[in-house]
PQR file with spaces between the fields and no chain letter, atoms N, CA, C, O and H, PARSE charges and radii, in Angstrom:
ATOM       1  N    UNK     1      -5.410  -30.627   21.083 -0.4000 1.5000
ATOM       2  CA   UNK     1      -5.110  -29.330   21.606 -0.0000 2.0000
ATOM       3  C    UNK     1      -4.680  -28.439   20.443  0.5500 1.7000
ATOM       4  O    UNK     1      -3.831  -28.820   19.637 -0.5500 1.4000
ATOM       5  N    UNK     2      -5.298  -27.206   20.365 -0.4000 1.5000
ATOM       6  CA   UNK     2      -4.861  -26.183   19.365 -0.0000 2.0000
ATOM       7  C    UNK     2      -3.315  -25.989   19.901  0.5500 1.7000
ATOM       8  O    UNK     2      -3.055  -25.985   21.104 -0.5500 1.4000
ATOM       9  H    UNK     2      -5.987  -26.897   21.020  0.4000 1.0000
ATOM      10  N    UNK     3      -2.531  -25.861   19.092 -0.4000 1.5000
ATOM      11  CA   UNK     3      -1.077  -25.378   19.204 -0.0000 2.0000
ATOM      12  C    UNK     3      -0.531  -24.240   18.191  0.5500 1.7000
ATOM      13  O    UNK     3      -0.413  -24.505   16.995 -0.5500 1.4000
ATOM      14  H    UNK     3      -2.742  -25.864   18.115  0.4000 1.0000
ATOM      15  N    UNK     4      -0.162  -22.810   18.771 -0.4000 1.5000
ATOM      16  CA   UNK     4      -0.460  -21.772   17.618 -0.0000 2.0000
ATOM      17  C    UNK     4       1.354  -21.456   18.128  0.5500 1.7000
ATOM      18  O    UNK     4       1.915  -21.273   19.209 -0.5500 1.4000
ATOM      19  H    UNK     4      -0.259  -22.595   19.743  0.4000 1.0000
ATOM      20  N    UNK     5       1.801  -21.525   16.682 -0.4000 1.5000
ATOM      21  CA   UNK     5       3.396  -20.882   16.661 -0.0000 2.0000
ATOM      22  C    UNK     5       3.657  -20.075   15.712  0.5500 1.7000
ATOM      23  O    UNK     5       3.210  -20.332   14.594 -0.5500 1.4000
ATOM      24  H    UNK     5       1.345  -21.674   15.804  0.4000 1.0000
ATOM      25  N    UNK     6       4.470  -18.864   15.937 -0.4000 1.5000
ATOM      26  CA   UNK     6       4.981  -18.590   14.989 -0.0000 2.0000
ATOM      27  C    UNK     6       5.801  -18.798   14.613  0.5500 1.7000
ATOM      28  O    UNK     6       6.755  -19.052   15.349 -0.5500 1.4000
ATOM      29  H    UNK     6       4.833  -18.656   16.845  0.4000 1.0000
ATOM      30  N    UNK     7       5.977  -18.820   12.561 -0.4000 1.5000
ATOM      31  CA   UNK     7       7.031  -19.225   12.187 -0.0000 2.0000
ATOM      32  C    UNK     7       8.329  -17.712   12.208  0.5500 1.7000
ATOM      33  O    UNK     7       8.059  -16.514   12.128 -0.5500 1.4000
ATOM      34  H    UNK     7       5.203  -18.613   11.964  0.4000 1.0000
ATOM      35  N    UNK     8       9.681  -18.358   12.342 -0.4000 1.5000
ATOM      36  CA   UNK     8      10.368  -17.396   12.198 -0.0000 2.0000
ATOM      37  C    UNK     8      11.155  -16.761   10.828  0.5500 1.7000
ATOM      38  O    UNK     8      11.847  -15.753   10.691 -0.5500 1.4000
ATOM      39  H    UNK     8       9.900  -19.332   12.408  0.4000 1.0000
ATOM      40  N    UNK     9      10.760  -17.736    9.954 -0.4000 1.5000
ATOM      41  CA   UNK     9      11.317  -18.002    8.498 -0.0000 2.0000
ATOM      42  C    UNK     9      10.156  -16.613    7.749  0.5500 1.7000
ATOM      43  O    UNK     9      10.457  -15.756    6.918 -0.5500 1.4000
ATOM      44  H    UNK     9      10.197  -18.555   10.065  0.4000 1.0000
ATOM      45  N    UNK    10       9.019  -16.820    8.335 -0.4000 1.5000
ATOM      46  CA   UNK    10       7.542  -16.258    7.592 -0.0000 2.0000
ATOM      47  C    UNK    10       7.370  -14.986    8.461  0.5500 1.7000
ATOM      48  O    UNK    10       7.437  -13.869    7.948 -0.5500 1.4000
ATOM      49  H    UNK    10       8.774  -17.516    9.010  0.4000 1.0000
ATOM      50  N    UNK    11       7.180  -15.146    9.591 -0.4000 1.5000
ATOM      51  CA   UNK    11       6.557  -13.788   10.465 -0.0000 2.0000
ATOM      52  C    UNK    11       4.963  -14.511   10.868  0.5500 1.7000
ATOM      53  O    UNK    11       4.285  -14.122   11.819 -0.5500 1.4000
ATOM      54  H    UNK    11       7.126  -16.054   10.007  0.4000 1.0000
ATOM      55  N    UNK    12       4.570  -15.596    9.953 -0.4000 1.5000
ATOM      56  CA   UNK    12       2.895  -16.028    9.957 -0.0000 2.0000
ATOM      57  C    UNK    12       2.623  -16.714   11.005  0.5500 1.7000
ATOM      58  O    UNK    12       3.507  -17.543   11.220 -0.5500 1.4000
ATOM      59  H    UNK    12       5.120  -15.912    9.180  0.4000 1.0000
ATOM      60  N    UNK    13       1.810  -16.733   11.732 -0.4000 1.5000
ATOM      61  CA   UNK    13       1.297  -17.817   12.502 -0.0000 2.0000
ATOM      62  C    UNK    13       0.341  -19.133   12.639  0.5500 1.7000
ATOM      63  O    UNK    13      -0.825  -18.772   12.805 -0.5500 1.4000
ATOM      64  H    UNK    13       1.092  -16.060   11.557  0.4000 1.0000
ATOM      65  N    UNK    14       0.417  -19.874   12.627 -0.4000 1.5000
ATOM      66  CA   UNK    14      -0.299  -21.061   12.083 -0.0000 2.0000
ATOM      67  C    UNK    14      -0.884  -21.735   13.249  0.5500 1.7000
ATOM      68  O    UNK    14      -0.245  -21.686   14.300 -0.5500 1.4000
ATOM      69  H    UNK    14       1.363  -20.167   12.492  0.4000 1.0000
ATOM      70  N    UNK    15      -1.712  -22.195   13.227 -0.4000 1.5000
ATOM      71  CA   UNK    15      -2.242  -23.327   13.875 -0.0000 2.0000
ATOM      72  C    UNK    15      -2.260  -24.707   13.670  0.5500 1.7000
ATOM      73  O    UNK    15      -2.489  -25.151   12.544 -0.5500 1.4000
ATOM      74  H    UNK    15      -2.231  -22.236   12.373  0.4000 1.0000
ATOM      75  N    UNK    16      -2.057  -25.399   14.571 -0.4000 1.5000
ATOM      76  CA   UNK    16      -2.276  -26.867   14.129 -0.0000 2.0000
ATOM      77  C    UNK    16      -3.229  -27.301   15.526  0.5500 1.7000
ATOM      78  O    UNK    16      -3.358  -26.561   16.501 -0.5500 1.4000
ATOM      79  H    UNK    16      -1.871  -25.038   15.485  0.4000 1.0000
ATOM      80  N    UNK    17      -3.834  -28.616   15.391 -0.4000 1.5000
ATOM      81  CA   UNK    17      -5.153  -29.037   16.425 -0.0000 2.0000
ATOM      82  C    UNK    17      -4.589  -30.625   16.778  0.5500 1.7000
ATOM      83  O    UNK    17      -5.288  -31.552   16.369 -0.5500 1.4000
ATOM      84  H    UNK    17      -3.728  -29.217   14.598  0.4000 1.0000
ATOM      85  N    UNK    18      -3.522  -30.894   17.420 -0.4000 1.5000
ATOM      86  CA   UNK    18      -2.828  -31.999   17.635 -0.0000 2.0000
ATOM      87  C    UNK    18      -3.031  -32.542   18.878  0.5500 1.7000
ATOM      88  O    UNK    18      -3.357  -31.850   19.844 -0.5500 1.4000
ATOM      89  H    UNK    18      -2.954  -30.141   17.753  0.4000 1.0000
ATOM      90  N    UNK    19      -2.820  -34.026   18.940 -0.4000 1.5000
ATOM      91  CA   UNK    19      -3.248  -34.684   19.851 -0.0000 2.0000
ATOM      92  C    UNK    19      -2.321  -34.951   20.994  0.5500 1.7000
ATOM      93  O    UNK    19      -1.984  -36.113   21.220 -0.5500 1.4000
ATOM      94  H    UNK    19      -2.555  -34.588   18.156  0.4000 1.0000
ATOM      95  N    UNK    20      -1.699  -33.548   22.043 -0.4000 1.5000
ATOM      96  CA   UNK    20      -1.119  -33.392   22.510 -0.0000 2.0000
ATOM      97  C    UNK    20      -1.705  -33.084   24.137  0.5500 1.7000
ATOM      98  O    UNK    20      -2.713  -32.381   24.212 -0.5500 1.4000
ATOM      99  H    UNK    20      -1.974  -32.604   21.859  0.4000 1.0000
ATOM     100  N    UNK    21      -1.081  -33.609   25.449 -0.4000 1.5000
ATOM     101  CA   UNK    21      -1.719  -32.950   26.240 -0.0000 2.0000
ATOM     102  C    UNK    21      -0.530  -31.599   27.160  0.5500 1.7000
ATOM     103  O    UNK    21       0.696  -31.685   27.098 -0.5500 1.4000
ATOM     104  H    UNK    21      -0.262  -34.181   25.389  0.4000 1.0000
ATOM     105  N    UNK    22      -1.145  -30.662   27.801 -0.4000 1.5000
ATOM     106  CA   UNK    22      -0.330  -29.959   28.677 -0.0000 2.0000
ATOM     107  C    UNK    22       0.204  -30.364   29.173  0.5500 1.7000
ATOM     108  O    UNK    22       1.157  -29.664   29.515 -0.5500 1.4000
ATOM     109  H    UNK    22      -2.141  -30.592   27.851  0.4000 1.0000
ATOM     110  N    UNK    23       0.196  -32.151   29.849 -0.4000 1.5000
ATOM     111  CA   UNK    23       1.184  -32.429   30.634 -0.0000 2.0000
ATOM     112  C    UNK    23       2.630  -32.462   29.508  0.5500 1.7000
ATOM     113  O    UNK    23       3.638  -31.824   29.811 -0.5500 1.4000
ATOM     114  H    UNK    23      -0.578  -32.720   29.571  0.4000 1.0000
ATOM     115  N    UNK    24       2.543  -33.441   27.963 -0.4000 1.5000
ATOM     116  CA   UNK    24       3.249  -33.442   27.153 -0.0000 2.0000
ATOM     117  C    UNK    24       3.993  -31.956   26.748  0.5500 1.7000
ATOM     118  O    UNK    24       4.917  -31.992   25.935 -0.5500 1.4000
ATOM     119  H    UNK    24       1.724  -33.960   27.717  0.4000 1.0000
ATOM     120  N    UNK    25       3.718  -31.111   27.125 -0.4000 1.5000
ATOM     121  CA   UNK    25       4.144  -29.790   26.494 -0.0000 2.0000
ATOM     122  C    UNK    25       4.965  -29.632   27.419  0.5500 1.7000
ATOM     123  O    UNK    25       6.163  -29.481   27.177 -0.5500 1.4000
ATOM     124  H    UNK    25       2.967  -31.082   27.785  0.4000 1.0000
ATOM     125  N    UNK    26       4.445  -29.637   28.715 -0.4000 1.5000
ATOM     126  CA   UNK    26       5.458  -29.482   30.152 -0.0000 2.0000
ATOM     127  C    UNK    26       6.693  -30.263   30.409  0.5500 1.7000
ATOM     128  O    UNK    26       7.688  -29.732   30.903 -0.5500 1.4000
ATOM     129  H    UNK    26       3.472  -29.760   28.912  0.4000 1.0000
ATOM     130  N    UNK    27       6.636  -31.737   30.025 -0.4000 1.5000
ATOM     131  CA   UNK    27       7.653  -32.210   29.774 -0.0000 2.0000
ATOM     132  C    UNK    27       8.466  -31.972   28.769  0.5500 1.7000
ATOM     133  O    UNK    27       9.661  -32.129   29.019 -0.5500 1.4000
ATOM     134  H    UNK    27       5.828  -32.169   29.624  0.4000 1.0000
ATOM     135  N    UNK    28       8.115  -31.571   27.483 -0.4000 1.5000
ATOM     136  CA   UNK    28       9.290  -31.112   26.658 -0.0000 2.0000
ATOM     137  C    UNK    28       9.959  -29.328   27.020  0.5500 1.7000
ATOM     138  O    UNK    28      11.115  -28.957   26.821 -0.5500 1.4000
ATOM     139  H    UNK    28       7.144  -31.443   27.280  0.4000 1.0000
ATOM     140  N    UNK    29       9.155  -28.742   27.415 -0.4000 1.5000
ATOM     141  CA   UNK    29       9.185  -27.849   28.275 -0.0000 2.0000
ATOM     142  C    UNK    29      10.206  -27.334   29.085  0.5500 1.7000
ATOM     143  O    UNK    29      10.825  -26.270   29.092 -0.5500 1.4000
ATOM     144  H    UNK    29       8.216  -29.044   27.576  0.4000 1.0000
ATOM     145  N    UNK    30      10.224  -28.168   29.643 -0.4000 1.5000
ATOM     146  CA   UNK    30      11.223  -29.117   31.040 -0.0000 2.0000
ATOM     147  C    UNK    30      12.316  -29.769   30.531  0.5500 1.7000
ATOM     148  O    UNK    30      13.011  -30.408   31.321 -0.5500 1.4000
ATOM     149  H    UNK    30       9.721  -29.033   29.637  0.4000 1.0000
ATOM     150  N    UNK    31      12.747  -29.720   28.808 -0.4000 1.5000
ATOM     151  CA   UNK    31      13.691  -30.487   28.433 -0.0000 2.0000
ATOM     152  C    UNK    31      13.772  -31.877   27.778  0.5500 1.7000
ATOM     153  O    UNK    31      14.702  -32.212   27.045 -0.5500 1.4000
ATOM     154  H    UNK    31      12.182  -29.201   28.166  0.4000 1.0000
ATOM     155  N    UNK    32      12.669  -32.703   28.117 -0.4000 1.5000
ATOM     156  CA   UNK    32      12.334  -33.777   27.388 -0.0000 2.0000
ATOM     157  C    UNK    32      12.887  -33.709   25.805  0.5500 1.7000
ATOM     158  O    UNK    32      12.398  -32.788   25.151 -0.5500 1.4000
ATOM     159  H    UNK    32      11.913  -32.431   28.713  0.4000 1.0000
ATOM     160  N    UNK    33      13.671  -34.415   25.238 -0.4000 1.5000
ATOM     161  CA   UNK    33      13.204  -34.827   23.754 -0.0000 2.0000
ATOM     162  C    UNK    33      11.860  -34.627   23.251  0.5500 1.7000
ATOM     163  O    UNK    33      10.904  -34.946   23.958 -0.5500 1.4000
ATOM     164  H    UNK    33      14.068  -35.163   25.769  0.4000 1.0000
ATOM     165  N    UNK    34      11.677  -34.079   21.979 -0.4000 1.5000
ATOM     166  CA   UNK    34      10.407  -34.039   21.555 -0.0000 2.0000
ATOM     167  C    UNK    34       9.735  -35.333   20.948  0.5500 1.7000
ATOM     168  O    UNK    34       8.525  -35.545   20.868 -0.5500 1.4000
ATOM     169  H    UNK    34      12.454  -33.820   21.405  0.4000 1.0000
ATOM     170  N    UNK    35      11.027  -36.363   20.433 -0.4000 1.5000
ATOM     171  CA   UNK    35      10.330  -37.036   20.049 -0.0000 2.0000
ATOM     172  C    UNK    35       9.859  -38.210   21.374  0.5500 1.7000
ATOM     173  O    UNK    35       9.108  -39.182   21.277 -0.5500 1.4000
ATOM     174  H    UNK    35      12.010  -36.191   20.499  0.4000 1.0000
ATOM     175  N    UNK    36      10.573  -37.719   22.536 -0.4000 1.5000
ATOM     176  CA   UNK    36      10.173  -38.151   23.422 -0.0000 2.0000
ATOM     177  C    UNK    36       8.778  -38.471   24.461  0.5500 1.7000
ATOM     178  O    UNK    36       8.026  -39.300   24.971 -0.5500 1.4000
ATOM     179  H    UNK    36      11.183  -36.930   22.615  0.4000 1.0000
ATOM     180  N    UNK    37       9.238  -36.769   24.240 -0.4000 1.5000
ATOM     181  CA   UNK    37       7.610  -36.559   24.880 -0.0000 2.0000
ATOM     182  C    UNK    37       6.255  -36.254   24.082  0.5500 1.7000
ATOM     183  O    UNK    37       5.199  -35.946   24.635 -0.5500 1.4000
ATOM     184  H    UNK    37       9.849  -36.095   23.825  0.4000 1.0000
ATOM     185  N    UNK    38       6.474  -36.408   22.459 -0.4000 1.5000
ATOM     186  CA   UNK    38       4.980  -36.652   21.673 -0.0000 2.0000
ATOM     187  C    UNK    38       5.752  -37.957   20.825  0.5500 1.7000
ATOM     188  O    UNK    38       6.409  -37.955   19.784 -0.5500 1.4000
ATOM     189  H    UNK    38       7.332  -36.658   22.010  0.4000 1.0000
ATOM     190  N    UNK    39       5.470  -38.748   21.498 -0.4000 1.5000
ATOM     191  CA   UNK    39       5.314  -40.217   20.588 -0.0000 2.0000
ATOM     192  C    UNK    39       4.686  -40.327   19.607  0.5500 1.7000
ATOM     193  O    UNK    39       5.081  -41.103   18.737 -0.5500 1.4000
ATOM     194  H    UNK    39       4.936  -38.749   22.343  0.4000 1.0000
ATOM     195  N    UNK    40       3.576  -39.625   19.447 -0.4000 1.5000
ATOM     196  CA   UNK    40       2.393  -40.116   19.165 -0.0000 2.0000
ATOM     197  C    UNK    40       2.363  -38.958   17.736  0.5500 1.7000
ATOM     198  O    UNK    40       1.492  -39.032   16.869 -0.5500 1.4000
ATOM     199  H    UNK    40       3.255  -38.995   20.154  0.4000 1.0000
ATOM     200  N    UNK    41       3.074  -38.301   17.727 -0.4000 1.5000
ATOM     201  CA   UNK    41       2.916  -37.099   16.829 -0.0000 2.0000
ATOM     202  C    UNK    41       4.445  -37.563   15.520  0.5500 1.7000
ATOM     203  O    UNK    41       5.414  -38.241   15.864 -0.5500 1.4000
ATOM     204  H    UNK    41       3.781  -38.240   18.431  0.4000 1.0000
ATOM     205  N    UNK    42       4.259  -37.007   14.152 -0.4000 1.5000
ATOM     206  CA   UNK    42       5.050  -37.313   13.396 -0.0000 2.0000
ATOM     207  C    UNK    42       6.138  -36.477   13.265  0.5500 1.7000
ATOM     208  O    UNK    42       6.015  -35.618   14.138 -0.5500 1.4000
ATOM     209  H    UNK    42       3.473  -36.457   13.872  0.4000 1.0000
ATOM     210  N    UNK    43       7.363  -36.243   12.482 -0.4000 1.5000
ATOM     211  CA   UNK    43       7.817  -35.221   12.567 -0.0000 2.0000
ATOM     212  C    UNK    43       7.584  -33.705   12.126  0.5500 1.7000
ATOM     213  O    UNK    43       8.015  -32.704   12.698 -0.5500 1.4000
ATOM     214  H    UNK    43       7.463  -36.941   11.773  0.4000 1.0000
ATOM     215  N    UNK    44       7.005  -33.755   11.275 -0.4000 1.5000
ATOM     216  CA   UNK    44       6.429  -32.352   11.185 -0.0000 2.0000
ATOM     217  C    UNK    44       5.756  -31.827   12.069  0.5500 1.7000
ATOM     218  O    UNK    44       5.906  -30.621   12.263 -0.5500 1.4000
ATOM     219  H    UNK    44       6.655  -34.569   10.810  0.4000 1.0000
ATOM     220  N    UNK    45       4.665  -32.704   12.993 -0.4000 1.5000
ATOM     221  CA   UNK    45       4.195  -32.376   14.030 -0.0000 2.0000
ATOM     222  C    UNK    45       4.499  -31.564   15.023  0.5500 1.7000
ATOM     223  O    UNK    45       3.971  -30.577   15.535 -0.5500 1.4000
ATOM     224  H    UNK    45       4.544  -33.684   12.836  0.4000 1.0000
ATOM     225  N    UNK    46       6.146  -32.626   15.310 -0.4000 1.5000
ATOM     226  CA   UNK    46       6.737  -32.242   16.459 -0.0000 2.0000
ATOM     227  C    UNK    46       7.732  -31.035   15.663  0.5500 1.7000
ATOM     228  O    UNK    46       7.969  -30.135   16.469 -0.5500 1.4000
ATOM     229  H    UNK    46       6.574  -33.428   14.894  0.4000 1.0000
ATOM     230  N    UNK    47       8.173  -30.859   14.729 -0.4000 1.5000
ATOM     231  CA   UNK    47       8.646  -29.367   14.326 -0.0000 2.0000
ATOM     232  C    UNK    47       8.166  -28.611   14.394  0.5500 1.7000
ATOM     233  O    UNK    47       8.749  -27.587   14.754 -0.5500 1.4000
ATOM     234  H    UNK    47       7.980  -31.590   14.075  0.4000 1.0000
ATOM     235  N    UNK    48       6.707  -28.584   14.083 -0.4000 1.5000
ATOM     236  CA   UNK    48       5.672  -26.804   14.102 -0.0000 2.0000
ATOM     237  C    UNK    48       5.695  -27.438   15.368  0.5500 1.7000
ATOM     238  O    UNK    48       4.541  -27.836   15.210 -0.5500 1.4000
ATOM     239  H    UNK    48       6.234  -29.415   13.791  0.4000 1.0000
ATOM     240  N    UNK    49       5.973  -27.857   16.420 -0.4000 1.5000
ATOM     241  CA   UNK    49       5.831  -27.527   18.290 -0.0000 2.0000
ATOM     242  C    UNK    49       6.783  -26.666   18.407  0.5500 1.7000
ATOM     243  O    UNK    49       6.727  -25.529   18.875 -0.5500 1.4000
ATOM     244  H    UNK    49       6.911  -27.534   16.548  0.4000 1.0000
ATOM     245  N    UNK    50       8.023  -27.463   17.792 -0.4000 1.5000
ATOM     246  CA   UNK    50      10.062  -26.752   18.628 -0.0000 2.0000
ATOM     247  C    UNK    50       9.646  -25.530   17.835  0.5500 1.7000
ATOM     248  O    UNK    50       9.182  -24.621   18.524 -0.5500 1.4000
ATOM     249  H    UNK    50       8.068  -28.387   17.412  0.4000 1.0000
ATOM     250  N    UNK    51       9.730  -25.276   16.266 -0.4000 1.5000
ATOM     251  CA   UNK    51      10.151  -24.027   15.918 -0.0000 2.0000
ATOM     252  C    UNK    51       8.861  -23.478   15.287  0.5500 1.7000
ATOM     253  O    UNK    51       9.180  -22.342   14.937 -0.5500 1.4000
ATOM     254  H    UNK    51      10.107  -26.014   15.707  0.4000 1.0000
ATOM     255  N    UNK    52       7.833  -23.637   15.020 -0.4000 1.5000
ATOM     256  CA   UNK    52       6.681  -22.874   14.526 -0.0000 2.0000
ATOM     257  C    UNK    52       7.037  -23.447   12.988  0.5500 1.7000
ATOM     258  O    UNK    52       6.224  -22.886   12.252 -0.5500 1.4000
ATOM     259  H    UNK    52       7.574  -24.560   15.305  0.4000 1.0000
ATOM     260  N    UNK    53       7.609  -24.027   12.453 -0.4000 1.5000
ATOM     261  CA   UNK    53       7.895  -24.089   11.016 -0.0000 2.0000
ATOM     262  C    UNK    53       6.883  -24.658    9.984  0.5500 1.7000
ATOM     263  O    UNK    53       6.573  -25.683   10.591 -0.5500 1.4000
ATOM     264  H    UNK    53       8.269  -24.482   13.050  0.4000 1.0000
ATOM     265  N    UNK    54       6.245  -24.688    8.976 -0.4000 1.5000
ATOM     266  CA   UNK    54       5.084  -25.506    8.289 -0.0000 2.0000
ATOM     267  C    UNK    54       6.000  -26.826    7.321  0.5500 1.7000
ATOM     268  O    UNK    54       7.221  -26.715    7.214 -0.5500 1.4000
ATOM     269  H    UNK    54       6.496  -23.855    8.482  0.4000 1.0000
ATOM     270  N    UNK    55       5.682  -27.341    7.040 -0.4000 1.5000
ATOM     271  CA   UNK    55       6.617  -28.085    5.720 -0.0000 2.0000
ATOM     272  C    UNK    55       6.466  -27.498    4.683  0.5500 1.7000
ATOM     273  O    UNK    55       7.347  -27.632    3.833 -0.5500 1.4000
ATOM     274  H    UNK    55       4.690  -27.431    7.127  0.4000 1.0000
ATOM     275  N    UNK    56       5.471  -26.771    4.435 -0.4000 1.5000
ATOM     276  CA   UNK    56       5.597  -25.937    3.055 -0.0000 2.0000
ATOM     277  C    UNK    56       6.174  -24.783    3.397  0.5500 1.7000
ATOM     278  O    UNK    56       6.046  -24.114    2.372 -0.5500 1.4000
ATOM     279  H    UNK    56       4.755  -26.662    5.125  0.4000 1.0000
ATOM     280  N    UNK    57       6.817  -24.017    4.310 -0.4000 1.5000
ATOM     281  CA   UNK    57       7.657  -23.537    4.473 -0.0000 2.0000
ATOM     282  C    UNK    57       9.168  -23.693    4.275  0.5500 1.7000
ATOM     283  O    UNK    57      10.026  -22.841    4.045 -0.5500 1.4000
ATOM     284  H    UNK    57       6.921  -24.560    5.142  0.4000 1.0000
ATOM     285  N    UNK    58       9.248  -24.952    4.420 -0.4000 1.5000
ATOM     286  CA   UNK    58      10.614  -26.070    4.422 -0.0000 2.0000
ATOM     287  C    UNK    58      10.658  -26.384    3.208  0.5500 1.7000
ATOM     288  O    UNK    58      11.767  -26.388    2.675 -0.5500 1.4000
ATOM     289  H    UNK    58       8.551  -25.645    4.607  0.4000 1.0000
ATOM     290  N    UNK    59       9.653  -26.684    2.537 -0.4000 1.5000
ATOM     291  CA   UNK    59       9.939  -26.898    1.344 -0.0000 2.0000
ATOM     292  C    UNK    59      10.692  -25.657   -0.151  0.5500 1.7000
ATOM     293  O    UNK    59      11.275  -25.875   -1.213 -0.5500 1.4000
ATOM     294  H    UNK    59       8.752  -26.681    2.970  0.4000 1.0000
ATOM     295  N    UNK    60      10.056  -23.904    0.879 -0.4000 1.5000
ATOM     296  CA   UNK    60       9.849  -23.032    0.294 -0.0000 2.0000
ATOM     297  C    UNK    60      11.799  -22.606    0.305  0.5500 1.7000
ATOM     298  O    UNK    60      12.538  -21.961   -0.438 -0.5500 1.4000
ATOM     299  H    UNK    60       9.582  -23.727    1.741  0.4000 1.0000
ATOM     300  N    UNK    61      11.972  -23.370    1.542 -0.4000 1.5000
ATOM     301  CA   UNK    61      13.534  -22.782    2.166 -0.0000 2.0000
ATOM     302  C    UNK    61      14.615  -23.414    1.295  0.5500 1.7000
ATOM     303  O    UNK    61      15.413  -22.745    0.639 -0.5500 1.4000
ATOM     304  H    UNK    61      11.372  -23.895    2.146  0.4000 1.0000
ATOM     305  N    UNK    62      14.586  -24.928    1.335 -0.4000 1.5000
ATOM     306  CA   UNK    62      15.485  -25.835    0.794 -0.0000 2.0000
ATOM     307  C    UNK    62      15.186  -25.961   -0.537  0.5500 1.7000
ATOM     308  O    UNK    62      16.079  -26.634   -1.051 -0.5500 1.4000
ATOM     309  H    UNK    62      13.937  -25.472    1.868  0.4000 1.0000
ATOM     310  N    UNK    63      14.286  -25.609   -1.417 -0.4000 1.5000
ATOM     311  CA   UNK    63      13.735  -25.765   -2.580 -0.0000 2.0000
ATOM     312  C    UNK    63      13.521  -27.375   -3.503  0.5500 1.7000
ATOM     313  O    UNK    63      13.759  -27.783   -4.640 -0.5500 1.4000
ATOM     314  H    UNK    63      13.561  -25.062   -1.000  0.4000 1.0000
ATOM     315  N    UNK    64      12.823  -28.029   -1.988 -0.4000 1.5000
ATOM     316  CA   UNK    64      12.468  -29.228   -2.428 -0.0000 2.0000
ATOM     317  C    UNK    64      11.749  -29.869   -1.689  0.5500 1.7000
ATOM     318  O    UNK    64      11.802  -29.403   -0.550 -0.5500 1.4000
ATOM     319  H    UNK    64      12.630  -27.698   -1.064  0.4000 1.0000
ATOM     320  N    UNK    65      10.771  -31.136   -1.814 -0.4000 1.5000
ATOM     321  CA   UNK    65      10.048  -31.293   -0.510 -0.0000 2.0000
ATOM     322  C    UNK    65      10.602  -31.827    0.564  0.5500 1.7000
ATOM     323  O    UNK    65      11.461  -32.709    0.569 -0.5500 1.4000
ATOM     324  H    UNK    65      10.727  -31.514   -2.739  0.4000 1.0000
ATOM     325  N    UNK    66      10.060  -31.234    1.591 -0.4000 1.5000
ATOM     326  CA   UNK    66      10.615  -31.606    3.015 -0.0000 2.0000
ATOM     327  C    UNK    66      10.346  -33.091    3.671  0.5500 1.7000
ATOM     328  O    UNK    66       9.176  -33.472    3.620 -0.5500 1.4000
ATOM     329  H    UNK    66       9.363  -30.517    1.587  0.4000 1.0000
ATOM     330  N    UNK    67      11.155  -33.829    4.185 -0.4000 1.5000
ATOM     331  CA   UNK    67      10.981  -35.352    4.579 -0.0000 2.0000
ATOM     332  C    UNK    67      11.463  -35.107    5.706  0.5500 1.7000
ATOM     333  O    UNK    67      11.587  -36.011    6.533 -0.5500 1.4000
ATOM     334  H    UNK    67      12.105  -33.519    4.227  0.4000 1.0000
């Protein structure tokens, strides 16, 4: 599923094409944990879902790479 957020750090919007379904979105949605309800996704994954953020954004913020 395309998933398009914006970041709030940037103003940019990004896309990512993750292996997520609507029901999964609805449950975090609804409150679920994220890492709950995308198992299947890593953490960066599930960060550009919660806040729109990139890791090279994160990296751009903290001035080091993001883990």
């Amino acid at each position: 599923m395309l998933i398009s957020r914006a970041s709030p750090l940037t103003g940019k919007t990004h896309v990512m094409d993750l292996p997520v379904t609507e029901d999964q979105i609805a449950l975090w949605e609804s409150g679920v944990l994220a890492q709950h309800a995308f198992q299947a996704l890593n953490g960066y994954e599930r960060e550009f879902i919660m806040t729109g953020i990139i890791p090279e954004e994160w990296d751009e913020l903290i001035g080091e790479e993001y883990e």
